[in-house]
N, C-alpha and C positions, 0 to 999 in steps of 0.2 A: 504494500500500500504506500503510495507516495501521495504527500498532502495536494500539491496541484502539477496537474500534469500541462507539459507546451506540444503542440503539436507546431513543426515547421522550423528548418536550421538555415531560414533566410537571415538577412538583418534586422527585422522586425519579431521574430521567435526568437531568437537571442536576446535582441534589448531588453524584451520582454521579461526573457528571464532572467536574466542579471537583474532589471526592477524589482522583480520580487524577491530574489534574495536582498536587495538593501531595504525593502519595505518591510520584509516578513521576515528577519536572521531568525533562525532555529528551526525554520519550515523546510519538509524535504519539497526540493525542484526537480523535476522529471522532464527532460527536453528530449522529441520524437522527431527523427529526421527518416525519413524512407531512405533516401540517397546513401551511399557511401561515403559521401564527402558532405559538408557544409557548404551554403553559398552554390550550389551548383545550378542554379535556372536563373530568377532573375536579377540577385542579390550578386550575382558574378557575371554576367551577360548585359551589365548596362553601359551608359555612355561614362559613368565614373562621375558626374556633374553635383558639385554638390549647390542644390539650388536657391535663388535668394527669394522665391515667392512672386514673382513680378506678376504671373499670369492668372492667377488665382483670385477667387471670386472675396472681395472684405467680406469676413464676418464668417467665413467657411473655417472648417478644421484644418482644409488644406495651406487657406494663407495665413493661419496661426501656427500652425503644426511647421510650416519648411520655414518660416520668420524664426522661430526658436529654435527648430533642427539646426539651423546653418551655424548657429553658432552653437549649438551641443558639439556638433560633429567637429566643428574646428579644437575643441579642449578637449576630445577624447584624441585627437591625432595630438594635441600637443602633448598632453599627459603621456601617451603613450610610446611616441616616438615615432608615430606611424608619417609617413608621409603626404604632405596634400599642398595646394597653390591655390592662395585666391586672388589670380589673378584676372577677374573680371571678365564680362561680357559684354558683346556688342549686339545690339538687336539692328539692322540694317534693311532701311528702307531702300528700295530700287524701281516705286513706281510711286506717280500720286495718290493713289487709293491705298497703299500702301504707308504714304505719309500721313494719310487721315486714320486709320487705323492707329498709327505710331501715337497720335495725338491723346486718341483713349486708350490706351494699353499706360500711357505717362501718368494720366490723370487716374487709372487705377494702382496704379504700384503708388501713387502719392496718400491713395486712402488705406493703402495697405502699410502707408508709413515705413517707406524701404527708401533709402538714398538709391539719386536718379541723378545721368547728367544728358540733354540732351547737346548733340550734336549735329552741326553743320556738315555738307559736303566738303569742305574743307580740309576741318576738324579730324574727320574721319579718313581720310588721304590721307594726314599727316600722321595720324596714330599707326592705320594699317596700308599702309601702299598697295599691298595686292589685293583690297579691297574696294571695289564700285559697288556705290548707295548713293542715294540724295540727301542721307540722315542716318543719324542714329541713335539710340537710347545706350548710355553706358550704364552698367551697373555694376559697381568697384567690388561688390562683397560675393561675386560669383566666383566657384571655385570647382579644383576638381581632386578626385580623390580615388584610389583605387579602395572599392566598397569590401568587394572579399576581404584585402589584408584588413579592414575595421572587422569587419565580421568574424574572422578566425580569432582574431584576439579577445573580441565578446567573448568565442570560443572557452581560451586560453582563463578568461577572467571567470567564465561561470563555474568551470570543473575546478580548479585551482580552491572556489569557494566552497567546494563542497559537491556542486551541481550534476546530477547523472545526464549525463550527455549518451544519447542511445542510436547510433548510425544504424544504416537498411532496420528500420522501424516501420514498416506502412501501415498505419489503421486502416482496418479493413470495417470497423466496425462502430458503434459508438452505443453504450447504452446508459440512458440516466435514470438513476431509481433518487428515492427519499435520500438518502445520507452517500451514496458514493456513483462516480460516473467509472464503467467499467470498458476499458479500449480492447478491443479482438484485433490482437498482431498477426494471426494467423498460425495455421499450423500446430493449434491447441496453445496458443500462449496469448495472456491474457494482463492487461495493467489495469488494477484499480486506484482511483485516484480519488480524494477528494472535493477537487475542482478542477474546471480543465478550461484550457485557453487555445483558442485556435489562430494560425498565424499560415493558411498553408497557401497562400499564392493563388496560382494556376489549380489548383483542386480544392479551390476556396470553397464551391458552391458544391461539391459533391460531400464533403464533410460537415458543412451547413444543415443539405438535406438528413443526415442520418439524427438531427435533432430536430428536423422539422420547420426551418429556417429558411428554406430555401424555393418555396414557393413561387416566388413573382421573378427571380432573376435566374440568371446564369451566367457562368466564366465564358465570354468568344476570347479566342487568343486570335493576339495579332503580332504577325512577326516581323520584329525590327531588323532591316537588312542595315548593315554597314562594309565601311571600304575603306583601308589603310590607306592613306598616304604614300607616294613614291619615298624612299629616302631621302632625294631633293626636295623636298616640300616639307621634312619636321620644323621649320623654322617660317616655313609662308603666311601664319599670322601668328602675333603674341596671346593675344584676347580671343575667349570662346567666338565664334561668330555665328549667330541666330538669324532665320528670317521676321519679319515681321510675321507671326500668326491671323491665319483666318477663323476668327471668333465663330464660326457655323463648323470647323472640322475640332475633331478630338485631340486632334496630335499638333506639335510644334512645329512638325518640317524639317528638313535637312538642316545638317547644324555642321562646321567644323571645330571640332575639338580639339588642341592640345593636351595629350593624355600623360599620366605621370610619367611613362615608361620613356617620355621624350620622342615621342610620335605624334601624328594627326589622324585624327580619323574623319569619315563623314559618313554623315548618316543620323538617324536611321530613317526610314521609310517607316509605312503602315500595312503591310499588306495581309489579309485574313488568312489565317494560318489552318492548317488542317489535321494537326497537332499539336495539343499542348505544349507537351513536352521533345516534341523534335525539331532538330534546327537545319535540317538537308533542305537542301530546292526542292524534293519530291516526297519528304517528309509527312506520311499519314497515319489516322489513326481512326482507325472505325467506329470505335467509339466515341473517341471526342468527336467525330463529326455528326453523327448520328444523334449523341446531344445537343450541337447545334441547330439541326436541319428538325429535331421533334419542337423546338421552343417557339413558340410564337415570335416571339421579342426580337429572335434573330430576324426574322422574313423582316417586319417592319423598320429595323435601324439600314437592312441591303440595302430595302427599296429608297429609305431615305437618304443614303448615301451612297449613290449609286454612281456619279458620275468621281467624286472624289478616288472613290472604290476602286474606277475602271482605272484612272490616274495612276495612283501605286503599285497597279500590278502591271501596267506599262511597266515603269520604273522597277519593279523587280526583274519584269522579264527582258528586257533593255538595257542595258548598261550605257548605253547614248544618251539615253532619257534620264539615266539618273544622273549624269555628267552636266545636262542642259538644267537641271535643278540647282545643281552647285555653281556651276560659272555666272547664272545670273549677280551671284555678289562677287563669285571669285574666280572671273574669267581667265587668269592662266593657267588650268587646270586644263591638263589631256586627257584621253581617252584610257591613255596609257601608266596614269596617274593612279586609277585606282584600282587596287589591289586586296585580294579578300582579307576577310576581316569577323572573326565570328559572332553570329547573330544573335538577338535575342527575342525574346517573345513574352509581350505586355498581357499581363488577364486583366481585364476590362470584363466589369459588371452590366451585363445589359438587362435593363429592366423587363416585364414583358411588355409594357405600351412600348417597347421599343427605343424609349431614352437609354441612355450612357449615364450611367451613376457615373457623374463627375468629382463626388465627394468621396473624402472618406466611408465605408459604411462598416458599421460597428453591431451584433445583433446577442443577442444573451438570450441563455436561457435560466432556470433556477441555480443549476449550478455547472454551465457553462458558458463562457465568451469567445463571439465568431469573427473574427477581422475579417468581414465577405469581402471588400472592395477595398485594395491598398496599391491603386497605381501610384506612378511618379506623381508628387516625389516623394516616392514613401519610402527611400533607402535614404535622403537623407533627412525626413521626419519621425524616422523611425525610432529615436529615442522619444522625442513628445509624443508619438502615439503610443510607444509600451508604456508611459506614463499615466497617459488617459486610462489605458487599459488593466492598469493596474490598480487606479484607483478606483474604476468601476467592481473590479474584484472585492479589493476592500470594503467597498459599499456595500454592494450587493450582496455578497457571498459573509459578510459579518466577521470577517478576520481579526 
């Protein structure tokens, strides 16, 4: 019997449980990873950004939660010795409509109370030369981070406390009675727990369901394609370089990164994945798609993004297309430029009217908690949500 069990060895099920060890000292912690490894979907397969909240709605979890991540995140790498750079981002306009958009994205990061600087075409030449825009938004507190090595050392910090850390763990099962929630690992092995906290990604909404949670939505994955940089290009901009976003689509759009490792990436794309958990070009899965294709919710978000849709899988299936993506801000980029780069794959909550859970979503039952929907940037909000998370335990559960 262990007093609360974690399901999930992302960096959101780690934070988590390191939380309750400093909330709860004496309580046994029980952390469940299917995987062999830690970090191995999207907590390891992201763009490494740790983000300062720009795009996020005031008064959401999201633009509270990455407001106060960005600077958790930055004194756990200090504290710990891990590595990271906030060396800032540029959001770069390249069309009029683009500039008027730049205008509300300004006035929202100023309600979201984040330092902004905007810039002229000028400005923006002088800062990044291989960058054409007509403008741009700086934001100095943007940074980036390699999330596994924060995550491994969660790792390192929760068993060190004490903490069972339990690799190839998959619940298969979930049962909640009056006084204990009991997990089926299969093959006659059994964890009983006295509370339990769900943190699991991409099988967010299949673990949801087994307490009954999971009703109106489901996980679609969408997989982020990316492209390293030639060797001649680790140095072609200082500063992240963002497009302007289209407030009607879910995703941010091609980005170039400077990544810790002293490389550039670009990427990622959005294109509907047919696997969860697989990152090949021809990567499927019968049943994740099968739960896709039975959900209502999915038919209504295709038909409503249907042309953005066709767009991205141009751009997966094209390598020209995704080239003409990137050169709009950073035209001396070739054909020959980009070089693979492994991908990742976003779980996005769709409701069934067919919306996009843009927020965080959080769902509980008597004596357990579901983190159903933790997209970006929940690797680097992921300390203030294990917080929120914990304290709802607290609450709730009478600790």
């Amino acid at each position: 019997m262990t007093d609360i069990a974690v399901i999930g060895g992302g960096i959101v099920g780690l934070a988590t449980a390191l939380r309750l060890q400093a909330v709860l000292p004496g309580r046994t912690v029980t952390l469940l990873e299917k995987e062999d490894a830690i970090a191995s979907h999207q907590t390891g397969r992201n763009s490494g950004v740790i983000h300062a909240g720009i795009y996020y709605a005031p008064g959401s979890l999201k633009a509270e939660f990455c407001r106060r991540g960005l600077a958790m995140t930055v004194a756990f790498c200090r504290e710990h010795g891990l590595p990271y750079d906030q060396r800032g981002k540029l959001i770069v306009a390249t069309s009029a409509p683009e500039m008027e958009r730049m205008a509300a994205l300004e006035d929202r990061a100023r309600r979201n109370d984040l330092p902004l600087e905007r810039l002229d075409r000028t400005e923006l030449q002088r800062r990044e030369p291989n960058i054409a825009g007509l403008g741009a938004l700086f934001s100095p507190t943007t940074g980036i981070v390699d999330y596994g090595a924060v995550t491994r050392r969660m790792a390192d910090l929760f068993t060190a406390a004490g903490g069972d850390l339990r690799l190839g763990a998959r619940v298969a099962g979930i049962r909640e009675m009056p006084r204990t929630v009991t997990l089926d690992l299969g093959a006659q092995d059994m964890l009983d727990a006295r509370h339990l906290i769900v943190c699991a990604g991409l099988e967010a909404d299949r673990l949801a369901a087994m307490s009954g949670l999971a009703d109106d939505f489901r996980i679609v994955p969408f997989k982020g394609e990316y492209f390293r940089l030639a060797q001649r290009h680790d140095r072609v901009v200082h500063h992240l370089i963002y497009p302007v976003p289209d407030p009607a689509l879910p995703f941010l759009g091609v980005h170039l990164t400077p990544m810790i490792g002293g490389y550039v990436t670009v990427g990622p794309n959005a294109v509907l994945s047919l696997a969860r958990e697989g990152y090949g070009k021809l990567a499927f899965n019968t049943r994740d798609l099968a739960d896709m294709l039975g959900f209502a919710g999915f038919w209504r978000t295709m038909a409503a993004n249907l042309r953005p849709g066709l767009h991205e899988a141009r751009m997966s299936l094209f390598r020209r297309s995704y080239l003409q993506a990137c050169r709009r801000y950073c035209p001396a980029l070739e054909l020959e430029d980009l070089t693979p780069h492994r991908p990742g794959i976003r779980a996005q909550a769709v409701m069934r009217d067919g919306t996009l859970a843009h927020d965080f979503l959080i769902r509980r039952t008597a004596r357990t908690i579901h983190v159903c929907n933790a997209p970006s940037p929940a690797a680097t909000s992921a300390m203030p949500i294990a917080e929120h998370v914990v304290a709802q335990a607290v609450d709730g559960f009478g600790l």
